[in-house]
N, C-alpha and C positions, 0 to 999 in steps of 0.2 A: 594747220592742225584744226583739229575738229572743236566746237565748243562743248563745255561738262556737260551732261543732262542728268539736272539734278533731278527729274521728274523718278528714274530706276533707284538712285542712291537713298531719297527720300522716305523709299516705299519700305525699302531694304530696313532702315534703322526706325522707321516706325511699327511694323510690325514684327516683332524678332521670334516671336514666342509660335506663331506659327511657322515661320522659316526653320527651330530647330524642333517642330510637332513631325514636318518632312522630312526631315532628316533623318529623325528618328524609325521612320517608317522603311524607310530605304536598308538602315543598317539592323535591322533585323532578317531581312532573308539575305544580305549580304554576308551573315557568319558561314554557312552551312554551302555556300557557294565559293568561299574563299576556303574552306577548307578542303575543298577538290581539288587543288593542286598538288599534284604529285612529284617525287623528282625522279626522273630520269635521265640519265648521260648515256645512254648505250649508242652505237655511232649510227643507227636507221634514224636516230630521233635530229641528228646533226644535217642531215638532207632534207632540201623541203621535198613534198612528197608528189610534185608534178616535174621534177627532177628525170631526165629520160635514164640516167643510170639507176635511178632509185625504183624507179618503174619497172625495167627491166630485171631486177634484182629482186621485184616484190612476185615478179610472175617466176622467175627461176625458183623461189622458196615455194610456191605450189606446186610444184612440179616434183622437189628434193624438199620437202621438209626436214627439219635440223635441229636441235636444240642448240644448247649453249653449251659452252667447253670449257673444261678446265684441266689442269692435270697437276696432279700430285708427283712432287721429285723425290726418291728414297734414296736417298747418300748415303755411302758405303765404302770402306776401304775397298772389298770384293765383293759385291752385287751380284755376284755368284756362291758364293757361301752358304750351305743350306741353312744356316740358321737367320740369314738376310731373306732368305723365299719363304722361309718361315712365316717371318714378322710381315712378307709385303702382303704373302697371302691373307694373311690376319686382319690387313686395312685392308686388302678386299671384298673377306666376309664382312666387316662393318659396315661397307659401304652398301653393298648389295642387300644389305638388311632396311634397307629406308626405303624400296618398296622400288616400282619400277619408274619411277621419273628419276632415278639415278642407275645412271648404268657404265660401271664401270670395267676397262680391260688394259690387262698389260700384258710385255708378253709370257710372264707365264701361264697366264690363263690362254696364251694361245697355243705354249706349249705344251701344255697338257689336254688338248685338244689333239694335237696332230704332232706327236712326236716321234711316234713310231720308233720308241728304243733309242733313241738322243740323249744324252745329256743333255740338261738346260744351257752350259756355257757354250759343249758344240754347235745345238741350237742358235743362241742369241745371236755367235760371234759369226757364222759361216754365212751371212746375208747382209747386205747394207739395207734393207728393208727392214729393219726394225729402228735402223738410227735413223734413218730417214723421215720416219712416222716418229719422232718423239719416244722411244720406246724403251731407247736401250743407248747408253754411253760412258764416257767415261767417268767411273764411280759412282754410277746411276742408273737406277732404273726410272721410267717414265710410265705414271698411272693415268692416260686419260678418261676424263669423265665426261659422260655427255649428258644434260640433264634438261629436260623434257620439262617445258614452266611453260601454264598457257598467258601467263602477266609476269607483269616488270615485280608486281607484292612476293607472287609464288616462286621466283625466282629468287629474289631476298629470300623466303623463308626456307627453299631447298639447301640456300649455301650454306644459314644458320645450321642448318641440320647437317649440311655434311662437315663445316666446322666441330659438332659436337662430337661425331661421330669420329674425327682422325683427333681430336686433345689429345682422347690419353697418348697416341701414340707420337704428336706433339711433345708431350712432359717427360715422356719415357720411350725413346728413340733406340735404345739400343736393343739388337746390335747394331740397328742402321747409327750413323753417324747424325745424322739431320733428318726430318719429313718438312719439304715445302712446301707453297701453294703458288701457282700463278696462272696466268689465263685472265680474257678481258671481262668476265662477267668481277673477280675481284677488283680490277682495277674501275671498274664501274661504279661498283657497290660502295669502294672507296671513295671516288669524287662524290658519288649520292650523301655519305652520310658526313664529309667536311665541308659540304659547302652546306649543307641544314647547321651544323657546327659551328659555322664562321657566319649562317645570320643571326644565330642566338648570341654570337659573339660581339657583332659588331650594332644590332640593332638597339639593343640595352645600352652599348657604350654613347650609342650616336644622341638616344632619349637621354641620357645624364650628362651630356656635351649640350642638349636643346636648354634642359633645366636650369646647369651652369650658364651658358651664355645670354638665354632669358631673362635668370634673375641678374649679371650684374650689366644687364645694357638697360633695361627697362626697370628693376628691381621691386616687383609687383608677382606675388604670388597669382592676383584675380587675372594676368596679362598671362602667367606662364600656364594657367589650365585654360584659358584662350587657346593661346599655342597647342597645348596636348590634344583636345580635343579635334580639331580642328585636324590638323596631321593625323593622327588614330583613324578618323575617317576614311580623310583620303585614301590612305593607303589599303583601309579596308575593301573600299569601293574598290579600288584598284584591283585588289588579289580575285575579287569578285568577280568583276568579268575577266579575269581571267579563266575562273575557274568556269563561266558560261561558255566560253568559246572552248575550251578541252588545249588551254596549254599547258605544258607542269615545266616546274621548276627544274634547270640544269644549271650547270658554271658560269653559264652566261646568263640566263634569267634571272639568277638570284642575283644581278645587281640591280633588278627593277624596283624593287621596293626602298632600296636607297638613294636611287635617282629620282622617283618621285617624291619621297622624303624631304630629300638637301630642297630640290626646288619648290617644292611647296611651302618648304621653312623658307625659304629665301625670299618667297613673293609675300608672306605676310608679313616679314619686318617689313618691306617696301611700305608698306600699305600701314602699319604701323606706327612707321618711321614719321609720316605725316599728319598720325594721326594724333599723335603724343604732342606733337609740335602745336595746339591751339594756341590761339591767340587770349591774355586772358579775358577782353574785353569780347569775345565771340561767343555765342551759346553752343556749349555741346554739339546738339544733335547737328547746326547746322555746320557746324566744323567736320564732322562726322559723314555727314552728306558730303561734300566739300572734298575730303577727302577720295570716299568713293567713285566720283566723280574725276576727280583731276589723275588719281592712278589707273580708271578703267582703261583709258586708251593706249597707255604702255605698255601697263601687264598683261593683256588682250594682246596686243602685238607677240610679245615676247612668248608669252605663253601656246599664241597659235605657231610660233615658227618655232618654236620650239617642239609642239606638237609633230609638226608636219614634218620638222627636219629628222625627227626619231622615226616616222614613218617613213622616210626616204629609206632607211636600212633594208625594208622589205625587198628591195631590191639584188637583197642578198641572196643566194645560194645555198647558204647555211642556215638549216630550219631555226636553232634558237634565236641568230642574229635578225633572222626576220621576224621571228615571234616578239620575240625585246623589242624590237622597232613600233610594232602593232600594241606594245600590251604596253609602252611608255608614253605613247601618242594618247592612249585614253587614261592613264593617270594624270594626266597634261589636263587634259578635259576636266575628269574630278577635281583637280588644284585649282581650276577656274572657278568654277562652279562654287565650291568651297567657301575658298578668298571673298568672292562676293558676294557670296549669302550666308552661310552659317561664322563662319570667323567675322564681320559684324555684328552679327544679331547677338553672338557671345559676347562679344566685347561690350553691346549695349546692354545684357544682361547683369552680365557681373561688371558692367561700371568701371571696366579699366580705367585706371588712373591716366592723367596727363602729365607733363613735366613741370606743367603749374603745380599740379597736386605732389608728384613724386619728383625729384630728381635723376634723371636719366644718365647711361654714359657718351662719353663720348664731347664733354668741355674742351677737349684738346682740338678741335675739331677747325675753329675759328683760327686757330692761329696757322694751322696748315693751308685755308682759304687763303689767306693773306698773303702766303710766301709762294705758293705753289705756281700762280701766273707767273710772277718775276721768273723765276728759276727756268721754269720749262722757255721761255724766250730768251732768257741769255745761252740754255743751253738747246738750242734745237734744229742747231748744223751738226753737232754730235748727236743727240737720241736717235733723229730720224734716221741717219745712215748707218747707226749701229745695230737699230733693230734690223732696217733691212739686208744687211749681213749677217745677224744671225737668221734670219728667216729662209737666207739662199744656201747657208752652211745647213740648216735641215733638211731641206729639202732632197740634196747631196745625201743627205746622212741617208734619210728614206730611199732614194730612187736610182743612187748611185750616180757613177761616172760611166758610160760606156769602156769596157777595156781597162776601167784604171781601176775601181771601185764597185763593188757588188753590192747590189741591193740587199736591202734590211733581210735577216733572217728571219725566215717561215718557221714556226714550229705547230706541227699537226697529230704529233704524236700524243695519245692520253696519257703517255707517261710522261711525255716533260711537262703537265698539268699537276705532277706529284715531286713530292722532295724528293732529290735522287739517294737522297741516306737512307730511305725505307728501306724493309725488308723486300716489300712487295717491287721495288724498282730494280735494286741488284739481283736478285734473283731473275726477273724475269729479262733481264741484257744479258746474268751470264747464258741463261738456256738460250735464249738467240743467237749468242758471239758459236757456243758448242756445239748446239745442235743443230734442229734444222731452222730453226723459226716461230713468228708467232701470224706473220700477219697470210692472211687468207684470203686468194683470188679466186674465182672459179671462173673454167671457159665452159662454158654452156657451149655444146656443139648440136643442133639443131639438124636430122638427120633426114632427107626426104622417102616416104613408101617403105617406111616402117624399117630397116636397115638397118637397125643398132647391132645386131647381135651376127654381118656378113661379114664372114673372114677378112674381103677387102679396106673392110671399114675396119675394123677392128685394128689393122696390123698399120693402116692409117694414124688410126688417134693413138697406137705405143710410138709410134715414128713421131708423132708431135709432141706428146709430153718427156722426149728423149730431147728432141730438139730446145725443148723448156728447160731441162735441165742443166745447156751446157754454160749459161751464167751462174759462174761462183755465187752468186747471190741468191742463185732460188737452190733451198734446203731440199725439197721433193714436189717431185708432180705424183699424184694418184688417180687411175682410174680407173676403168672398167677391166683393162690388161693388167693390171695390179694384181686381182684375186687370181690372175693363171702366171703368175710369176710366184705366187703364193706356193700353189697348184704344184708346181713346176718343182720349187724348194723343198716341198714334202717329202714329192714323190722324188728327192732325191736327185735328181736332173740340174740343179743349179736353179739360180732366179733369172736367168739371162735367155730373152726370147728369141727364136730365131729369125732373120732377116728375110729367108727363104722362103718366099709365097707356099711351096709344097705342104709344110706344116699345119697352116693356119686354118683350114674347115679343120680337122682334129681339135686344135683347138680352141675353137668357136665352138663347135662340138658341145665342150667339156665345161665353159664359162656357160654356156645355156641351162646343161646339169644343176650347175655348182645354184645358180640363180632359180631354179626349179623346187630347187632341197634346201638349200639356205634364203628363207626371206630375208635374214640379215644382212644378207650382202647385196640386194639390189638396190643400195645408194647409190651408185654409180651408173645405172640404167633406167630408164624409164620403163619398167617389163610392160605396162599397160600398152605402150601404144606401140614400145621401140623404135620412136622418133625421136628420142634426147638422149644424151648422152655428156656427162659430167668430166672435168675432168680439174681435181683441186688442186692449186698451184700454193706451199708453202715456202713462202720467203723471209729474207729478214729484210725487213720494211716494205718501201713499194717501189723500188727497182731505179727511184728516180725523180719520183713524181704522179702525176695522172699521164699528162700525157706520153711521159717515158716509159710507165707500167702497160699501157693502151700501146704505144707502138711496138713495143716489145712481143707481148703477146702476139699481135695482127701478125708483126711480120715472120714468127716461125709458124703462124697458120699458114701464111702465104708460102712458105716453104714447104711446109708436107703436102700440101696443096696442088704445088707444083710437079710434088715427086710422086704422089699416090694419087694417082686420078680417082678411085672409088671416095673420094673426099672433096668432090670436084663442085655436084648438089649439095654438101652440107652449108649450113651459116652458123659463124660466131658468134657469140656475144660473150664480151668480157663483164663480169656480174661478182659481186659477194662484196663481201665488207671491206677485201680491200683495194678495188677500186673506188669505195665509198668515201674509205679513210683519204686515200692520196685526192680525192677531188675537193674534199675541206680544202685543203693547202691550195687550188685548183682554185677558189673562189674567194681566196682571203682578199687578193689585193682589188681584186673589181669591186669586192666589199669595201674596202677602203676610199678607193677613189670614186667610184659612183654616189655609194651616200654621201659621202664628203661635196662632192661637188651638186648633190641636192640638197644638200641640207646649208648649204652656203648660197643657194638660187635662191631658196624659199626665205630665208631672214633676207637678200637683198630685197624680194618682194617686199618683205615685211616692212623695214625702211623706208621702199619705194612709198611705201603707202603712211607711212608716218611721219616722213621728212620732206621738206619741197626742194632742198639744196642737192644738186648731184651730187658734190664734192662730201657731202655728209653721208652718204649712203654708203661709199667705196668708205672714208675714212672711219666710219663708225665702226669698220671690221677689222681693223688694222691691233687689235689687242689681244681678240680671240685667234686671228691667223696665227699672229706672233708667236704666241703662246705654243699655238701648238707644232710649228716648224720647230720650234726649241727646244720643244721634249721630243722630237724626233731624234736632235740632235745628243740630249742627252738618253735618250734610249739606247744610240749608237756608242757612244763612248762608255756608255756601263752594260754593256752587252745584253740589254733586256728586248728581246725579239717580238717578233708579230705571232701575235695567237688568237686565240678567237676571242679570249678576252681584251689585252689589247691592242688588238684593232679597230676596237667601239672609243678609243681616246681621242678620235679628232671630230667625229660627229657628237661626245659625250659632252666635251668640252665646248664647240663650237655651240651645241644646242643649251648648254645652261648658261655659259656665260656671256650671250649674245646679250642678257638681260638685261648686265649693266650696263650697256653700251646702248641701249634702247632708252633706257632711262636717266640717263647722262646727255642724247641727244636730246630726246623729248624739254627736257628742262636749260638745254644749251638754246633749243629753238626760241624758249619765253624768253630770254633773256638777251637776243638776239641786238636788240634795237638799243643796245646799252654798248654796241661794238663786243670784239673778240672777249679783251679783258672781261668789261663788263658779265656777260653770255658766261663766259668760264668760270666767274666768282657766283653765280644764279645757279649754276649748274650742280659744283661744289657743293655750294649751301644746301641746295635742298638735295641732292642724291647721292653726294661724296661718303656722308658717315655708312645713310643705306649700304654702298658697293663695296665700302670695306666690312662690316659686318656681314651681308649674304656673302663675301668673299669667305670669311673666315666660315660660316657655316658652310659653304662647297668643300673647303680644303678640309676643313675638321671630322667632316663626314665620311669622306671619300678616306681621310686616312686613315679611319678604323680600321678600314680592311686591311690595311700593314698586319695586321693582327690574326688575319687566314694562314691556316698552313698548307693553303695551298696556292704555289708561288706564280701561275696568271693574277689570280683575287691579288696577292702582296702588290704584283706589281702596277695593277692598275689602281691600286690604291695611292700607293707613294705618288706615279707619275700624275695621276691626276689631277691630286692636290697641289703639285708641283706648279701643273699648270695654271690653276686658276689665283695662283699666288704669281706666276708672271703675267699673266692676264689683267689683275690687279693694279699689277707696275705699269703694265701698260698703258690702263685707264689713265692716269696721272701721271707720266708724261712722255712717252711716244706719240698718244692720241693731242694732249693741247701742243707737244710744238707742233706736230703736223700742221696742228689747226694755226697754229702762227704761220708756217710758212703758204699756207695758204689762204690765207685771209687779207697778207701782207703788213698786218696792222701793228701797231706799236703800244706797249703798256702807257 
């Protein structure tokens, strides 16, 4: 171990009034940069953006620009009823009065277009193209809206408007039965505004948990605006650069400011914890010094691996999980920085008391020193081979058995990020179980010498989105043969296209017209260059997976492929949100397992570099692993699954509670030459109260989030706290029998 240098510590408690003049300086453009943080959850913001599907999907939207979608459900006994087309038309004039970024159609507005002497109900009911599209079903009509927002703001404020605009017929539904809402821009707009919800909820809880715990451990008002300030920074800095770099806040980022919080509160009782302890025959400042000096090379440790193991995330595939990685790593930074410069100069300002002056808690303390070596050596043929069975029964829980036992469940869906009691969740499962679906693939078909609009091709891409639809699972394929099956219906002929090559220049023909006279309709072709050609696959969910929704696609291109040679020069590319959605699920576990196994490299460096004993470096992690095999384990038996939330539970936990196990060896190391016993009563003394107090602060903070209503946040709340409460137990005695039986040594 290194020797203090009191020469930094020194300088640190002599000058304080210039250390908080910088500080000062700093947290003035720090507000107006922290307030640039936006939230966003929509699923582009979930890919990082050198992602090759996300790349691909970003050049497909310039090609097919799109807005956002939603659709309005009108429930009805008979949705045929003229006084039900009454009322729908009614929310259609409403709708259409909020200007043209809203643009809504169902189908009667298509059959009053092209009815040619129909009935609406002969109309609706004689095509499976309108149920197909969302349009038309049982006891329902279907209003989709497309709405045209150039920002995530204008987008909020479109829905607020069209909110306003369907109330009244919200309050006063009849004769429709019900008016719904569903679509991913609401199911967005919901996670945006509970998880802004659940920091106002949990952040005031977490500050009246610092207060409470401040006053009765240290019981010093001048000690608990130490703490305030000092935290209040951080975290400012923190949102700051965040707001420099262009992250915003989603379900997963907004745990950042709570994990620099807990740890930041946790390094300054550390630092605290010895600083209260003077000797009374020692002068202040040099006790003060003293202190800053004998914690800088722990907290320095702990804090950089710490740092660096939250940037191991970066590694992920999912853009907030890597933004979280990057934007915890540098509140990591400010917590240093902080701790040993303005949280002293405060302390030497306002004259924190010591326990000479105040009484502290934590008297019970000594008697736990005393019993705790006996015990963990009478018991430590039991601890050790208990934990390591629960450690291998996690593990099982996470990765399974081959053949016997499935691995942990993926959940990627943003609606199991919502209470399934909502309105907004049962509605939008019954329109998927009934209808066609919600989630949306698109095959980009890439057409060479301009060839979108050759008969050959054409009767090609109906041949493949026929071949699309013969899994029960996908609701409807639409594409460019769509508007002549339309075409087809009108004019009375049926929707069903013919096989027979003879037909098709007729009509190709007629889709050239139709695209000629209707600009409306040429989503489906690229008229400018007629080298792309669209074709949207609506399913319910993603078929499987990524790579089952990817294979699936490819292999009925390879089938029309084979049977339509004029399809022979085209190229695929499977692109749209939901390929986007099924590759979340796609990068959870490499998410898991890579940063986990970096961010468990980087603390063993960290070790390497603070400890001289091998056997200290492997065992000083035997608390945090523990810990977190066991909430594996109980994630498994209370059926709480892998999400984007927690899957950040084994790098969250390994990266904060590395700490006390840095600071339990560091002080196991001084004590060394006193033998095992010895080493583990030195240890205690000076870092035991520490590691139960920052324990209770990890667990206290993390379980506010119990208090989210939205159940990833609950659950990574509970589990977390969970863990750093067995992480706790671990410290005190899995870690000292180990250290008996490997030491050899006898009380």
């Amino acid at each position: 171990m290194v020797a203090p240098d009191y020469r930094f510590a020194r300088a640190i408690v002599r000058h304080p009034w210039i250390i908080v003049g910088v500080a000062a300086l700093l947290l003035v453009p720090a507000v107006p940069l922290a307030l640039r943080v936006e939230s966003d959850n929509s699923v582009d913001r979930l890919i990082v953006e050198d992602d090759a599907d996300a790349r691909e999907t970003r050049a497909f939207q310039s090609i097919f620009p799109e807005g956002d979608y939603v659709v309005l459900l009108a429930e009805a006994q008979d949705p045929f009823d003229p006084a039900v087309l009454r009322r729908v038309e009614e929310i259609e004039a409403a709708l259409a009065r909020l200007g043209e970024t809203v643009r809504p159609l169902s189908a009667l507005t298509i059959w009053r277009q092209v009815s040619r002497g129909l009935d609406f109900r002969t109309f609706a009911t004689g095509t499976d193209l309108l149920r197909k599209q969302g349009l038309v079903g049982d006891g329902v009509l279907g209003i989709p809206i497309e709405i045209r927002a150039g920002s995530t703001a204008e987008l909020a404020r479109t829905l607020d408007a069209v909110d306003a605009a369907v109330r009244p017929f919200e309050d006063n539904p009849a004769p429709l039965t019900a008016l719904r809402k569903i679509g991913r821009p609401y199911v967005d707009r919901y996670l945006s505004r509970e998880t802004r919800r659940s920091t106002l909820i949990y952040m005031p809880l977490f500050g009246l948990f610092i207060v409470l715990l401040n006053l009765c451990l240290y019981r010093s008002f001048r000690t608990l605006l130490a703490f305030l300030i000092t935290i209040a920074a951080t975290v400012l800095l923190t949102e700051a650069t965040a707001g420099t770099l262009g992250y915003v806040s989603t379900i997963v980022s907004s745990l950042v400011p709570m994990t620099v919080l807990i740890t930041c509160t946790a390094t300054l009782v550390y630092i605290h914890s010895l600083y209260v302890a003077c000797p009374p025959d020692r002068a202040l400042p040099e006790h003060h010094a003293f202190t800053l000096a004998n914690k800088l090379l722990p907290c320095t440790a702990s804090i950089f691996a710490a740092a660096v193991g939250f940037a191991a995330l970066g590694v992920s595939g999912i853009r907030p999980i890597r933004e979280m990685g990057f934007w915890v790593a540098a509140g990591m930074g400010w917590t240093w920085l902080a701790a040993f410069t303005l949280f002293p100069a405060l302390q030497r300002l306002l004259r924190t008391p010591t326990q000479s002056e105040r009484r502290t808690a934590g008297a019970w303390w000594p008697h736990v020193v005393d019993r705790l070596p006996g015990f963990t050596y009478r018991w430590r043929f039991t601890l050790v081979p208990a934990s390591v069975l629960l450690m291998l029964l996690g593990l099982v829980a996470l990765l399974g058995v081959p053949g016997r036992i499935e691995p942990m469940r993926l959940e990627t869906d943003a609606l199991d990020y919502i209470d399934p009691g909502l309105p907004i969740v049962r509605d939008t499962r019954h329109f998927e179980a009934t209808m066609s679906g919600l989630t949306v693939t698109e095959a980009w078909v890439k057409i060479p010498d301009g060839r979108a609009l050759d008969p050959e091709v054409l009767r090609g891409l109906h041949h493949f989105a026929r071949l699309l639809e013969t899994d029960p699972r996908v609701g409807s394929v639409m594409g460019p043969t769509t508007l002549l099956q339309w075409a087809r219906y009108v004019a009375g002929q049926g929707d069903v296209l013919p096989d027979d090559p003879a037909p098709w220049p007729k009509l190709a023909s007629d889709l050239e017209q139709l695209l000629l006279v209707r600009p409306e309709l040429r989503g489906y072709v690229d008229v400018g260059t007629l080298g792309n050609a669209r074709l949207r696959i609506i399913s319910r969910g993603s078929l499987g997976g990524y790579r089952a929704l990817r294979a699936y696609v490819e292999s009925r291109w390879a089938e029309a492929k084979a049977r339509e040679r004029a399809l022979s020069g085209c190229e695929l590319s499977v692109v749209g949100e939901g390929i986007l959605q099924a590759k979340i699920s796609h990068y959870l576990v490499p998410t898991l397992t890579e940063s986990f196994a970096l961010t468990a490299g980087v603390i063993f460096v960290a070790f390497l570099l603070v400890f001289r004993s091998p056997s200290a470096r492997v065992l000083a992690m035997i608390p945090s692993v523990f810990a977190i095999l066991t909430m594996f384990l109980v994630m498994r038996v209370t059926g709480i699954a892998l999400n984007v939330a927690t899957i950040l539970i084994a790098s969250t936990v390994l990266g904060a509670s590395e700490n006390d196990q840095i600071h339990f060896f560091y002080h196991f190391q001084e004590g060394k030459a006193a033998g095992t016993e010895g080493a583990l009563r030195h240890a205690l003394t000076v870092s035991g109260r520490a590691i139960v107090f920052a324990t209770l602060i990890n667990a206290g903070g993390f379980l506010a989030l119990a208090l989210s209503p939205l159940p990833p946040m609950r659950q990574f709340g509970i589990v977390s706290a969970s863990a750093f409460l067995l992480s706790m137990i671990a410290d005190f005695t899995a870690l000292p029998a180990a250290l008996w039986l490997i030491s050899r040594d006898r009380p």
